[in-house]
C-alpha positions as CSV (number, residue, x, y, z in Angstrom):
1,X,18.0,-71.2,104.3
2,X,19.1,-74.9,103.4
3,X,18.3,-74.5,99.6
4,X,20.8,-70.9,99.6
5,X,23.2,-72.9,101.4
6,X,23.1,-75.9,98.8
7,X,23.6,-73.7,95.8
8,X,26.3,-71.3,97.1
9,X,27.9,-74.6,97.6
10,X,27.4,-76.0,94.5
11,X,28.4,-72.5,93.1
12,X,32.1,-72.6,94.7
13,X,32.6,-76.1,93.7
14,X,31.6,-75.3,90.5
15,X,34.5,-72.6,90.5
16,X,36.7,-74.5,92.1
17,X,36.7,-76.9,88.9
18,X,36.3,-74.2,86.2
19,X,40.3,-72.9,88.2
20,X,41.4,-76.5,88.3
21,X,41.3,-76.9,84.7
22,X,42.5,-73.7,83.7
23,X,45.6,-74.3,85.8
24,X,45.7,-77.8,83.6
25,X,45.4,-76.3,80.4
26,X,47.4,-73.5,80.9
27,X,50.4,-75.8,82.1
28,X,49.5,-78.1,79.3
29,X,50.1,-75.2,76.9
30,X,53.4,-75.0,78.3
31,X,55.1,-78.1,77.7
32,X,54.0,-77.6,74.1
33,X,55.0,-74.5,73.9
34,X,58.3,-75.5,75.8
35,X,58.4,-78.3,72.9
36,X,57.6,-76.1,70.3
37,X,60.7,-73.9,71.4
38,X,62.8,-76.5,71.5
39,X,61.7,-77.8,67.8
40,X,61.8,-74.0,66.8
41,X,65.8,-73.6,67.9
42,X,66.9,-76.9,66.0
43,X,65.3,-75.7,62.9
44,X,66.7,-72.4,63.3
45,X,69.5,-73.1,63.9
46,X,69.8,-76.2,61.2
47,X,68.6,-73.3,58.5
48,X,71.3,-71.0,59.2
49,X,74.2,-73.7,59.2
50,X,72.5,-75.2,55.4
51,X,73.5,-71.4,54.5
52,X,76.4,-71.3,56.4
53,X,78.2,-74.1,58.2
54,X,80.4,-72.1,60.7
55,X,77.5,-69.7,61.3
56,X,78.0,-68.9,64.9
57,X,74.8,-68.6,66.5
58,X,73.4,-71.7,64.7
59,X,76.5,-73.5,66.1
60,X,75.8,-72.2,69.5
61,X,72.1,-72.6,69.4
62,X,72.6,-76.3,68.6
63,X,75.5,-77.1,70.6
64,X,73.4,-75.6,73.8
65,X,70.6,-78.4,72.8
66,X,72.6,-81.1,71.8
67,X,74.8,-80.7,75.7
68,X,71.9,-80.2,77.5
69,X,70.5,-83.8,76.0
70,X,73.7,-85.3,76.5
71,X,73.3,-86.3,72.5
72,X,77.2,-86.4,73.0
73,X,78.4,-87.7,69.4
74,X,75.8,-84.7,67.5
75,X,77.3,-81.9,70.5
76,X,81.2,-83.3,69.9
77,X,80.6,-82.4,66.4
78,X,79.6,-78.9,67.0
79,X,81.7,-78.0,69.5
80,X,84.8,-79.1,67.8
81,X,84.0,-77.3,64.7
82,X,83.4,-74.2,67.5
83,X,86.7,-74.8,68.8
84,X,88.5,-74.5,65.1
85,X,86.9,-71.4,64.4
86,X,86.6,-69.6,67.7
87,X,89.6,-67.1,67.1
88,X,88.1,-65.9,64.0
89,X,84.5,-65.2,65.3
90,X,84.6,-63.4,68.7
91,X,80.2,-64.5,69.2
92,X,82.2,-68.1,70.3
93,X,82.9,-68.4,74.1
94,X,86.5,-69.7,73.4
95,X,86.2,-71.1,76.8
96,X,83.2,-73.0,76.4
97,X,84.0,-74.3,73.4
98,X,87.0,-76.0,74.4
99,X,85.1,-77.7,77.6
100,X,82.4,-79.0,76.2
101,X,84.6,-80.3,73.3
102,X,87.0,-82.1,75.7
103,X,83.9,-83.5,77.9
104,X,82.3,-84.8,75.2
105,X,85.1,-86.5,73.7
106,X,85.9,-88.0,76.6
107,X,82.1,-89.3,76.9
108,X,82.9,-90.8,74.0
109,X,86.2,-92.4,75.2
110,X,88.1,-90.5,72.5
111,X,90.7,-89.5,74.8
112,X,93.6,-88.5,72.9
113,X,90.8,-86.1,71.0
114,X,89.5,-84.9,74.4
115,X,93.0,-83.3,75.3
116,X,92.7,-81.0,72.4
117,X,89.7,-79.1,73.7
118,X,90.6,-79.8,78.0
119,X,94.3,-78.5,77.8
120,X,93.1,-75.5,75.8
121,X,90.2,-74.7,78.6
122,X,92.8,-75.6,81.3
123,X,95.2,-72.8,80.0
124,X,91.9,-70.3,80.1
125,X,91.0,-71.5,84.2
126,X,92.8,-74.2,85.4
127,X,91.3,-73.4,88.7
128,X,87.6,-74.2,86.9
129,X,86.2,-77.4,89.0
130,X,84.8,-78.6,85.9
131,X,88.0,-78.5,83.6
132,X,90.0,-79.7,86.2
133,X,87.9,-82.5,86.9
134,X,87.6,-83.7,83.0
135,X,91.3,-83.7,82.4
136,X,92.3,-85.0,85.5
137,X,89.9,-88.6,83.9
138,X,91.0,-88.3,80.3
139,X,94.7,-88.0,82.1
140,X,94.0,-91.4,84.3
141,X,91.9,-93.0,81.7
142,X,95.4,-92.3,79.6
143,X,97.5,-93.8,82.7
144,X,99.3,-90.2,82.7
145,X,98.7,-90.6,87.2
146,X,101.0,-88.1,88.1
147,X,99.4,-85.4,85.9
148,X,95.8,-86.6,87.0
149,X,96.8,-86.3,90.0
150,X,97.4,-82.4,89.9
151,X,93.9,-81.5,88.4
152,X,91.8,-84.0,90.4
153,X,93.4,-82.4,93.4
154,X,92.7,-79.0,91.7
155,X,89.1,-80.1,91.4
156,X,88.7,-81.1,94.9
157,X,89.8,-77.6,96.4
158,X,87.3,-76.0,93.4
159,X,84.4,-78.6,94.9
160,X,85.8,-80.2,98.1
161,X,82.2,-82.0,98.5
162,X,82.3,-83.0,95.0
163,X,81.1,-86.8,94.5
164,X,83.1,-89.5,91.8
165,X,86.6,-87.3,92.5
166,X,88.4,-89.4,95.3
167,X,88.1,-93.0,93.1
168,X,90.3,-91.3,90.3
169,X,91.9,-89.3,92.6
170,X,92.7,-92.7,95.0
171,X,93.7,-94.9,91.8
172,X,95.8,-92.6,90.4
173,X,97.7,-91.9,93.7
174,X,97.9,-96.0,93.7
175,X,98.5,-96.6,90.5
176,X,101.7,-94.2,90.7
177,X,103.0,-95.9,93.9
178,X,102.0,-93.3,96.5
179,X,100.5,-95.9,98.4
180,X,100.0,-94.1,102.0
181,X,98.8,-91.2,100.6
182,X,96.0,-93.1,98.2
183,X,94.4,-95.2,101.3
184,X,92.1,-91.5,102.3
185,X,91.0,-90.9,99.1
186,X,89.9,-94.7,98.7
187,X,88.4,-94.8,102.0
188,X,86.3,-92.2,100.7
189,X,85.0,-93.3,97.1
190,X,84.1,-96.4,99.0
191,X,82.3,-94.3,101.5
192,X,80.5,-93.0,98.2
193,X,80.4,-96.0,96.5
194,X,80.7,-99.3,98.2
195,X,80.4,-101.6,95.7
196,X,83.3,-99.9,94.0
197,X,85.6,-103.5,94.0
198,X,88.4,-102.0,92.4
199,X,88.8,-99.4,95.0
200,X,88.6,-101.9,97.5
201,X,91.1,-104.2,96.1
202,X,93.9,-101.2,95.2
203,X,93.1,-100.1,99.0
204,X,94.1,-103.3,100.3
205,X,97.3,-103.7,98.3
206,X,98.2,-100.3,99.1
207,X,97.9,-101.4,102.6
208,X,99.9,-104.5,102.3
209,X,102.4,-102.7,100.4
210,X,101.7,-99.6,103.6
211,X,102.6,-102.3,106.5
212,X,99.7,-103.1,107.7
213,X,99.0,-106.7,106.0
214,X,97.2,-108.1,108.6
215,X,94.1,-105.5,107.3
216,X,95.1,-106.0,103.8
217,X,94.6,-110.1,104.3
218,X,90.7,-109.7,105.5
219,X,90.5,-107.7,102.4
220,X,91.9,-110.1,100.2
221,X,90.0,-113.1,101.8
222,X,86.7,-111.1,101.3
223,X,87.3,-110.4,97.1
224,X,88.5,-114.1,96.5
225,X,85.0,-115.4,95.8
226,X,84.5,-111.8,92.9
227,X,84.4,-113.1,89.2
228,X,86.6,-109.6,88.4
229,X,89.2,-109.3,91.3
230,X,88.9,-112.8,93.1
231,X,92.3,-114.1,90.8
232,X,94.3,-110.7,91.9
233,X,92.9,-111.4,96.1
234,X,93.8,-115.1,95.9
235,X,97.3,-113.9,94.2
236,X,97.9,-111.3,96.7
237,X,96.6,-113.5,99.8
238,X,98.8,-116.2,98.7
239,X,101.9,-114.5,98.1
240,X,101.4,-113.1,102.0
241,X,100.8,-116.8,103.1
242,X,103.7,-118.1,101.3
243,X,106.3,-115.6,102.9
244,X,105.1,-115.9,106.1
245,X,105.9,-119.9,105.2
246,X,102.0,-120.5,105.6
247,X,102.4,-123.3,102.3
248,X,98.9,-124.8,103.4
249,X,97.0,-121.1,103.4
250,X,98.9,-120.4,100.3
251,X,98.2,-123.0,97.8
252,X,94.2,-122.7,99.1
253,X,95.5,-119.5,98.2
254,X,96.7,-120.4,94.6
255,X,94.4,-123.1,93.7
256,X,91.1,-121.1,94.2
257,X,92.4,-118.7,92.3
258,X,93.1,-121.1,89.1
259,X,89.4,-122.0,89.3
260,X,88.3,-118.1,88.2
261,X,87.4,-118.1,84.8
262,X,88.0,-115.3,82.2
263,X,91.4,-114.4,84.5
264,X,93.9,-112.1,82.5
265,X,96.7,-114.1,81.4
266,X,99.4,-112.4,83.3
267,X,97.7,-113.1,86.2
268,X,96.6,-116.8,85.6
269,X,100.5,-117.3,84.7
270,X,101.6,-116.3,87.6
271,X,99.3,-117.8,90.0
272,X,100.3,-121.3,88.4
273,X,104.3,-119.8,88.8
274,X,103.4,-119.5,92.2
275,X,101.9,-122.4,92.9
276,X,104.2,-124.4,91.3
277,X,107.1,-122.9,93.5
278,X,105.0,-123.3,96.7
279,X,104.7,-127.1,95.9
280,X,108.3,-127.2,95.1
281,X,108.4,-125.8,99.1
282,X,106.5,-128.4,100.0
283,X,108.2,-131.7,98.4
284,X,104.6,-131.7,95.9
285,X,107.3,-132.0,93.0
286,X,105.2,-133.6,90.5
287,X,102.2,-131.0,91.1
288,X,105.1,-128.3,90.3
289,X,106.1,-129.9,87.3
290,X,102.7,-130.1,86.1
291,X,102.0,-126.4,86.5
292,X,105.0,-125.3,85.2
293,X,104.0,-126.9,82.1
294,X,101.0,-125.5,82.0
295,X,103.1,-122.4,81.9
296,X,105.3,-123.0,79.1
297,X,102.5,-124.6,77.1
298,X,100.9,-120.7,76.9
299,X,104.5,-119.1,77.2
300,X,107.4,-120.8,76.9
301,X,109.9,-118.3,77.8
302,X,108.1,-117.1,80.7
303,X,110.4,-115.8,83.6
304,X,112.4,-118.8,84.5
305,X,110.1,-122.1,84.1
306,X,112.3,-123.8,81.4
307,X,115.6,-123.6,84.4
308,X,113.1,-124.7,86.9
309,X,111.4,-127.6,84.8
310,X,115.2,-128.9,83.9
311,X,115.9,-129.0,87.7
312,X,112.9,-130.2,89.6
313,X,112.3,-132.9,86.8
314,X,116.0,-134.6,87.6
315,X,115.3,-134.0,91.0
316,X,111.8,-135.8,90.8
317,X,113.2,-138.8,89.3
318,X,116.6,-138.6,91.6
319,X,115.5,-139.1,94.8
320,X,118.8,-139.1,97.2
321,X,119.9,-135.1,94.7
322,X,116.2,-134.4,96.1
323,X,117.0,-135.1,100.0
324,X,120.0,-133.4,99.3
325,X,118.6,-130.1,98.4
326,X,115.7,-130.0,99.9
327,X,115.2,-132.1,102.9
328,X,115.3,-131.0,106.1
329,X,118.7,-130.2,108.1
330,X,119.0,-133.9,110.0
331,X,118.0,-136.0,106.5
332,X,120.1,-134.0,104.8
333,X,123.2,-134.6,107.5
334,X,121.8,-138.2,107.6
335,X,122.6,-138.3,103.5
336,X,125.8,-136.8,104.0
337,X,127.0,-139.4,106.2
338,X,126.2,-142.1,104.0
339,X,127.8,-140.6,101.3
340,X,131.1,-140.1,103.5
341,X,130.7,-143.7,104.0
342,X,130.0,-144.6,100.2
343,X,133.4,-143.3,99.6
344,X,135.5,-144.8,101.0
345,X,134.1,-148.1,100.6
346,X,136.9,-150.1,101.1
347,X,138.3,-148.3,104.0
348,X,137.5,-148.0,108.2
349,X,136.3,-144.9,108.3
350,X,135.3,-143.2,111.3
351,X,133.5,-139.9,112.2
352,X,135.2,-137.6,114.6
353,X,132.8,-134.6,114.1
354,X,129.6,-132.8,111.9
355,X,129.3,-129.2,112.0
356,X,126.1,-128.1,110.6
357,X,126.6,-124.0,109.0
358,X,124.1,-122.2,107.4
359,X,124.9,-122.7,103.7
360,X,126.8,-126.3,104.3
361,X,127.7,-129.1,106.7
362,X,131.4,-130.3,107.1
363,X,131.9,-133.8,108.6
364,X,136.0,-134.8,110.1
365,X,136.7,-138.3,109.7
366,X,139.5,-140.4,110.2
367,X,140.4,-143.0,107.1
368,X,142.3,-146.6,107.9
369,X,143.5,-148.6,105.1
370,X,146.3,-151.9,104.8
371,X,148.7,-149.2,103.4
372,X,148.1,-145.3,105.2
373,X,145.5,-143.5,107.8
374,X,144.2,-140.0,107.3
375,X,142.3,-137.2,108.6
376,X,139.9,-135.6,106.1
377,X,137.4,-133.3,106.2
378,X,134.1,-133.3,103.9
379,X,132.2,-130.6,103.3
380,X,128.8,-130.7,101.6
381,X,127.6,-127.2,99.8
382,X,123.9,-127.3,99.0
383,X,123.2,-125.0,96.7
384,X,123.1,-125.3,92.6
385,X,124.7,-122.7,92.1
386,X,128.5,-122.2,91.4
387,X,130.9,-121.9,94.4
388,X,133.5,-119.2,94.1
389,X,137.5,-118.8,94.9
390,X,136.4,-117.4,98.6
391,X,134.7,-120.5,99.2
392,X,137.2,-122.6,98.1
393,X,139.8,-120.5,100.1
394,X,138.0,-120.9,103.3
395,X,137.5,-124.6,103.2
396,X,141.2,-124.5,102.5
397,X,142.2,-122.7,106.0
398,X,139.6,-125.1,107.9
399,X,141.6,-128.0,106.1
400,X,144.8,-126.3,107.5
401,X,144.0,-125.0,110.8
402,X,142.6,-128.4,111.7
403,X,145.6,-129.7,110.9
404,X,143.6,-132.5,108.4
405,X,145.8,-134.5,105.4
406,X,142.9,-133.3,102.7
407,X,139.5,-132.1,102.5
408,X,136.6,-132.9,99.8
409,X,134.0,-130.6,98.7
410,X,130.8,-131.1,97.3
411,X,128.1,-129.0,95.7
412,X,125.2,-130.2,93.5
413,X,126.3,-126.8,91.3
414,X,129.6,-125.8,90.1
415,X,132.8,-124.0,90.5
416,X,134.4,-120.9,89.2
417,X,137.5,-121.1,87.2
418,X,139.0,-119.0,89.6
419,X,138.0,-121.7,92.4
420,X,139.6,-124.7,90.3
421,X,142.6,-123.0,89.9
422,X,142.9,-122.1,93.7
423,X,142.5,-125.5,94.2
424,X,145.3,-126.8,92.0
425,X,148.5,-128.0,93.9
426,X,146.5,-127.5,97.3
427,X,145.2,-130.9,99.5
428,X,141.4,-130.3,98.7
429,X,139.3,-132.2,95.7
430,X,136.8,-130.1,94.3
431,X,133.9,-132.5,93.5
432,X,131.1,-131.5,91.1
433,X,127.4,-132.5,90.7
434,X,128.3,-135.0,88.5
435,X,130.7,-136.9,90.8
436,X,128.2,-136.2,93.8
437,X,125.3,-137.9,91.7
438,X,128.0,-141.1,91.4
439,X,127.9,-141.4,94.7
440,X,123.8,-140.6,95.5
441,X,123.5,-143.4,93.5
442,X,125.1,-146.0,95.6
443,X,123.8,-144.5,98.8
444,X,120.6,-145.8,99.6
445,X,118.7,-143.7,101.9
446,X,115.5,-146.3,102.5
C-alpha cells in the first residue's frame, strides 16, 4: 500500500512539471512571436513605403509602432507626411493624423510646428480630452495664457480626474493676472505634485497680489533657501517688508537674495535696485551708492540709477543737504533753525513760531537791525523736486494774512517759470538749492 502511494505521487509530480514547462514554453513562444510580429510590421511596412512613400497603410502601420514606442522624432515624421496627404487618401484617419502630429511635435518642443496638426484636430473634436489637453500646453509653452486657458479647461470637463492639467491650467490663469481664480488650480497640482516649486511660488504671489500676504510671506520665507526660486522669494519677501517699513527684514530680505548664484539678470538688478533704495531709507548711503553701481556697471540706463547716483552721491558728501532731506522731523526743524539764524547773521533775530506741515515747515521770526525791524516768515520745502505757481501762491496769502513784511522760501529743488513770475513784484524771495546749499554750509549742525 506504501509503495502505490509513493509512485502515484511521484506520478502527479511528475505531471505537474511536464504542465509547468509547457505553460513556460508556450509563453516563451509568445514573446517571440509577439517580437517576430512586431519585426514583421516594420519590414512591411518599410517595403511598401521603398515602393511608395505615401503608401497609406505602410504609413499607418509604422506610425502605429513608432507612437506606441514613443520613438517621437521617427512617429513626427510619419504623421506629418499623413497629415499632408490625408485629403487625397480616405485609408488616413484625418483625425488621428493631425493628433499624433501635434503631440509629437510638441514632445519635441517644436511648438510653432505642433499647432499645425493640434488646431486641425481641434476643429474635428474640440471636446476630445486629448486634443484639448495638447494644445492647451503648446498654447502655454507659447505664453498664448488666455487661449490655454480655454482648452485646459475644456480638458478638465472631458477628464475632470485627469492628472498634470491643473499646473498649466494654474500658471496660465497666473500668468494672465487672474490671480484669485489660479490659487484652486495650484492648490491642486501641488496636491499632485509637491515638489512642484514653481507652482508654489506663483501660488504665493498670487496670494500676495489676492490680499492675503501674511500667507504669501511663510511662502516666500520657505523658497528663499531654493537655488531656482530663492532670488524671486527673497525679492518678493523684501518688497513686503520694505512697505510695511520693516528696513531690517527687508535688506535680510535683499542681501540673501544677492548671494543666489546663476540669478536671471532682471531679477539680480532689481534686487540690488531695491536694496540700494532700502539703504537710502535707512541713512546706509554709501552701501546705496555701491549697489547702484553695481547696477549701472551691467546696465547703465537701468530705470533711474544714473538720477539717483547724482543725488545720493552729493548728499553723501553734503551732510547738513542730507539732514535736510532725510532726517527725521525734529533734526530737520533743528537744521531749519540754524539756517534762519545763518541768515541773518548780523541781525537779532528772534523766533515767534514753527509750524511743522506735511510737505514743509514754516518758522515766523522777528528781524532787528541799527536801521529797520521786520516780521518774516521762512518756509522750508523738502522735496527735490520743482515747486509750482500754487505753492508759491499759498505761501504768498500766509505772508499776507499774517500780516508779515516778507517771507523766504526754500526747497532743495526748483521752481516753475510760472512760480518765478508769480513771485515778481510780490514781498516773497524764492530761494533755490543753490542758495540753500550757501547757507548748509555755514550751518554747522555738530
Amino acid at each position: 500500500m506504501d509503495s502505490l502511494a509513493i509512485v502515484i505521487a511521484i506520478a502527479i509530480a511528475i505531471g505537474f512539471a511536464a504542465v509547468l514547462v509547457a505553460f513556460g514554453t508556450r509563453k516563451t513562444g509568445g514573446k517571440k512571436g509577439k517580437s517576430k510580429n512586431r519585426a514583421q510590421i516594420v519590414r512591411d511596412a518599410t517595403r511598401k513605403l521603398a515602393q511608395d512613400p505615401h503608401n497609406p497603410e505602410g504609413l499607418i502601420a509604422l506610425g502605429n509602432v513608432y507612437f506606441a514606442e514613443h520613438s517621437w522624432e521617427k512617429a513626427y515624421q510619419i504623421y506629418d507626411t499623413m497629415l499632408n496627404i490625408a485629403p487625397a487618401h480616405t485609408e488616413i484617419d484625418p483625425f488621428t493624423a493631425a493628433l499624433r502630429q501635434g503631440i509629437c511635435a510638441l514632445k519635441l518642443n517644436k511648438i510653432q510646428d505642433s499647432f499645425r496638426g493640434l488646431s486641425a484636430a481641434y476643429q474635428i473634436n474640440s471636446s476630445n480630452f486629448d486634443v484639448a489637453y495638447n494644445l492647451g500646453l503648446a498654447l502655454y509653452q507659447n505664453k498664448d495664457y488666455d487661449k490655454a486657458i480655454t482648452c485646459l479647461k475644456k480638458a478638465l470637463i472631458a477628464r475632470p480626474e485627469a492628472p498634470n492639467v491643473n499646473a498649466p491650467l494654474g500658471l496660465s490663469l497666473y500668468k494672465a493676472r487672474h490671480f484669485k481664480e489660479c490659487l484652486a488650480f495650484l492648490r491642486r497640482a501641488l496636491d499632485e505634485n509637491p515638489d512642484n516649486k514653481e507652482a508654489l511660488f506663483s501660488m504665493a504671489d498670487a496670494m500676495q497680489e489676492s490680499g492675503y500676504g501674511d500667507k504669501a510671506m511663510k511662502v516666500f520665507l520657505h523658497l528663499r533657501p531654493d537655488p531656482e526660486y530663492g532670488a524671486r522669494s527673497c525679492l518678493a519677501a523684501g518688497l513686503i517688508h520694505a512697505r510695511a517699513n520693516q528696513y531690517d527684514k527687508a535688506l535680510q530680505d535683499f542681501e540673501i537674495g544677492i548671494k543666489h548664484q546663476n540669478t536671471p539678470q532682471d531679477i539680480a538688478l532689481e534686487l540690488r535696485y531695491r536694496y540700494a533704495q532700502t539703504c537710502f531709507a535707512t541713512k546706509n548711503i554709501a552701501t546705496g551708492i555701491s549697489l547702484l553701481r553695481e547696477i549701472q556697471a551691467i546696465t547703465p540706463s537701468y530705470k533711474d540709477v544714473a538720477q539717483l547716483l547724482s543725488r545720493y552721491s552729493e548728499l553723501n558728501q553734503n551732510k547738513n543737504l542730507q539732514i535736510y532731506l532725510m532726517s527725521s522731523t525734529s533734526d530737520f526743524v533743528a537744521l531749519c533753525r540754524k539756517v534762519v539764524m545763518a541768515y541773518y547773521s548780523r541781525a537779532v533775530a528772534k523766533i515767534q513760531d514753527i509750524s511743522v506741515e506735511q510737505d514743509h515747515v514754516e518758522i515766523q521770526l522777528t528781524v532787528d537791525t541799527s536801521r529797520w525791524e521786520d516780521t518774516e516768515i521762512f518756509r522750508f520745502y523738502r522735496t527735490t523736486g520743482s515747486i509750482g505757481e500754487l505753492y508759491v501762491r499759498d505761501f504768498q496769502a500766509k505772508v499776507s494774512e499774517s500780516k508779515a513784511d516778507r517771507g523766504i522760501c526754500f526747497t532743495a529743488g526748483t521752481y516753475t517759470e510760472e512760480a518765478l513770475k508769480y513771485a515778481e513784484g510780490r514781498p516773497i524771495d524764492l530761494i533755490t538749492k543753490d542758495g540753500l546749499e550757501k547757507l548748509l554750509k555755514k550751518v554747522d549742525m555738530a
